[in-house]
C-alpha positions as CSV (number, residue, x, y, z in Angstrom):
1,X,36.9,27.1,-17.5
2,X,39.0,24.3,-18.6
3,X,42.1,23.5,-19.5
4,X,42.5,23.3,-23.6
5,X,43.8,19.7,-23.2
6,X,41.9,18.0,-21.1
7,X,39.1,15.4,-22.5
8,X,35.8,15.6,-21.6
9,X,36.2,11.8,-19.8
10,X,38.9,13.7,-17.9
11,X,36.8,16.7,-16.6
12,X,33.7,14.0,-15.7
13,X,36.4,12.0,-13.6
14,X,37.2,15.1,-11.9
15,X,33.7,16.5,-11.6
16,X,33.0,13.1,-10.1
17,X,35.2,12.5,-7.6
18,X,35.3,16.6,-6.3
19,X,31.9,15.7,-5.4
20,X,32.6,12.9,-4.1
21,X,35.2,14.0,-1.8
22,X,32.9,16.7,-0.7
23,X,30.2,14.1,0.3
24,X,32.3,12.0,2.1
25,X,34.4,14.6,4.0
26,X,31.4,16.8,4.8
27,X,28.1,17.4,5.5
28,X,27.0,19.0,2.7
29,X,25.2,22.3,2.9
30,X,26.6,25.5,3.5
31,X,29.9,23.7,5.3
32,X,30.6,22.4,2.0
33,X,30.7,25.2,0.1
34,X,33.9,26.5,0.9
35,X,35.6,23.1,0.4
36,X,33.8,23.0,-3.3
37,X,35.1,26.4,-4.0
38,X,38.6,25.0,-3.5
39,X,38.1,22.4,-5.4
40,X,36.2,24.5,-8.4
41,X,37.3,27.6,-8.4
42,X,40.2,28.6,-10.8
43,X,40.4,24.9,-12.1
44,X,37.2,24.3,-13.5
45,X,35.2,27.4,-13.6
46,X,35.5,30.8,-12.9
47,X,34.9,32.9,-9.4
48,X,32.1,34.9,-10.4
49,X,30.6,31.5,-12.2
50,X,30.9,30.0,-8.6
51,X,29.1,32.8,-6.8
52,X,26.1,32.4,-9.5
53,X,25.9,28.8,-8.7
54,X,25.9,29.2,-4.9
55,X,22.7,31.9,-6.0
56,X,21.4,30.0,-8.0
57,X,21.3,26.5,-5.4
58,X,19.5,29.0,-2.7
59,X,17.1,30.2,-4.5
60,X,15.5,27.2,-6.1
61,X,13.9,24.5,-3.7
62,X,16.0,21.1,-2.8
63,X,19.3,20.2,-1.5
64,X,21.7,22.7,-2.1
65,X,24.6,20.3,-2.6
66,X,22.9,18.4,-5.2
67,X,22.0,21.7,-7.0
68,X,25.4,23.2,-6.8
69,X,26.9,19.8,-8.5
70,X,24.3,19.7,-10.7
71,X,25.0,23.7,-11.9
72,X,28.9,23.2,-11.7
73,X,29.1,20.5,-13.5
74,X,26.8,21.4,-16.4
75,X,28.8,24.8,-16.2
76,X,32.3,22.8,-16.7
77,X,31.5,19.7,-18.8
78,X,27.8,20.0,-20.1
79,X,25.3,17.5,-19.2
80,X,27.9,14.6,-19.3
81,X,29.4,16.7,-16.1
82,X,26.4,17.6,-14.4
83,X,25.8,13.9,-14.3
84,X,29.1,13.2,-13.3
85,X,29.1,15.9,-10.7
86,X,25.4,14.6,-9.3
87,X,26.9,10.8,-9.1
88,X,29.7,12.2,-7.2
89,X,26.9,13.8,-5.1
90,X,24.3,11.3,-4.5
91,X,27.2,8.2,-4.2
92,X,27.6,8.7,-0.4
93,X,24.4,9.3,1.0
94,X,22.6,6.6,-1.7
95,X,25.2,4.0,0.1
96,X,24.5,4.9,3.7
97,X,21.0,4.8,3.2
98,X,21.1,1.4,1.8
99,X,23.7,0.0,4.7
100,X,21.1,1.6,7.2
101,X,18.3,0.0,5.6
102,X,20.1,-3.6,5.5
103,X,21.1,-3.3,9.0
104,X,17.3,-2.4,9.9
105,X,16.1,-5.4,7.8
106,X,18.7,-7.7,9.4
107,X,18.0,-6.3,13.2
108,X,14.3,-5.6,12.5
109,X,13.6,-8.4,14.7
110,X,15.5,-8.4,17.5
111,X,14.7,-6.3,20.7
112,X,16.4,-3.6,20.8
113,X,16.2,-2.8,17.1
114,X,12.1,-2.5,18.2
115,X,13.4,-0.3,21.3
116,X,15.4,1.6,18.9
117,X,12.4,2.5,16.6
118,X,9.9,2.6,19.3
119,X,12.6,5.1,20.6
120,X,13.3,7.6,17.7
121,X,9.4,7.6,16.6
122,X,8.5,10.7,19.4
123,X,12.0,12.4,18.1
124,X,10.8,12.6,14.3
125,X,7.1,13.1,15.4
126,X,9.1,16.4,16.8
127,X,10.7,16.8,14.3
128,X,7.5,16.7,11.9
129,X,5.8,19.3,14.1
130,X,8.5,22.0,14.6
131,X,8.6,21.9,10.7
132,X,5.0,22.5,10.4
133,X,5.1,25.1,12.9
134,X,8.0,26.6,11.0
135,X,5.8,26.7,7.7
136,X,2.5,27.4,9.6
137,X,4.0,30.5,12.0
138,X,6.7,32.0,10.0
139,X,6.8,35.2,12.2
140,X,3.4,35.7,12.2
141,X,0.0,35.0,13.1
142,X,-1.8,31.6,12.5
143,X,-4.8,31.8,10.6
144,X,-7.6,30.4,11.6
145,X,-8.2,28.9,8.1
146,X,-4.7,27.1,8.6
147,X,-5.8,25.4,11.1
148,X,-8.9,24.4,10.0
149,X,-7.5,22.7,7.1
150,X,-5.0,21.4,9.4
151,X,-7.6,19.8,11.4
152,X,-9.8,18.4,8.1
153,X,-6.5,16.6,7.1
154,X,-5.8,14.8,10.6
155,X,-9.7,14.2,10.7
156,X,-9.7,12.5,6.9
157,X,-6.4,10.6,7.9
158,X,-8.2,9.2,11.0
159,X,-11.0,7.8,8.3
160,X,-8.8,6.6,6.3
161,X,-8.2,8.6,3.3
162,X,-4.7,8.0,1.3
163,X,-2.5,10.4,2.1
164,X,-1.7,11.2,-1.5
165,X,-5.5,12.4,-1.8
166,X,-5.4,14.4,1.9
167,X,-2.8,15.8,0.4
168,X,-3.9,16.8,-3.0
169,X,-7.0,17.9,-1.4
170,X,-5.5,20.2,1.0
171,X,-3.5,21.9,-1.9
172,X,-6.8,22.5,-3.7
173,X,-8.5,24.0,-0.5
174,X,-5.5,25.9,0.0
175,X,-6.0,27.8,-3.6
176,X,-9.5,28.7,-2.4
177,X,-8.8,29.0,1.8
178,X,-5.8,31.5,1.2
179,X,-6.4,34.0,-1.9
């Protein structure tokens, strides 16, 4: 829903920097949903367009910020808005990731960036394993197939294989291991 007088250039402007704001004064997720509903809602599109999109961004897989830009702002201004909306939406976290890699590059070799890394390398190996456990347990049993393939992968790792291959192999055992 938009205004009869307002240009497309106009609507992208807004599009972009609603999402924008949203990245920059949230974390994204569901605790920006409410803040992109007041922003959305009544001025761009209507309420029951909104609840689609929030449907919609939690039912296909990927970051549900980026999904519900990239719905709203094909919904209010076509593709040039959804590609509006999604600069507005990848903007923030694009920059901090390229600030956090600069620092590491200019710190890499100093002694406490190495204690840093050396430091956070057990919390994301954690981190790696509580989501596999997530995908593997699920609120049921482990299968004994699971881990097997589990345990091939670690073993062709260990040898050597590229991951990219471990990985497309495991995905072809799985369509026979779990019919």
């Amino acid at each position: 829903m938009t205004p009869p007088a307002t240009s497309p250039f106009r609507l992208w402007t807004r599009l972009f920097w609603t999402f924008l704001k949203v990245n920059l004064m949230t974390s994204s997720g569901p605790a920006s949903v409410g803040f992109i509903y007041r922003e959305v809602v009544g001025k761009m599109m209507e309420e029951e367009r909104f609840i689609e999109a929030v449907g919609f961004s939690n039912v296909v897989p990927g970051s549900e910020a980026l999904k519900l830009a990239m719905f709203i702002g094909y919904s209010a201004g076509g593709m040039g808005g959804a590609i509006a909306a999604l600069m507005g939406a990848i903007l923030p976290p694009t920059v901090s990731m390229l600030l956090v890699a600069l620092a590491v590059q200019q710190f890499q070799d100093t002694p406490w960036m190495r204690g840093f890394t050396r430091g956070i390398a057990p919390a994301l190996a954690i981190l790696i394993a509580m989501a596999a456990w997530k995908v593997f347990h699920n609120g049921r049993r482990i299968r004994k197939r699971a881990v097997l393939l589990a345990l091939l992968c670690l073993l062709a790792l260990l040898i050597g294989f590229p991951p990219g291959l471990v990985v497309l192999l495991a995905g072809i055992s799985g369509i026979w291991l779990f019919r």
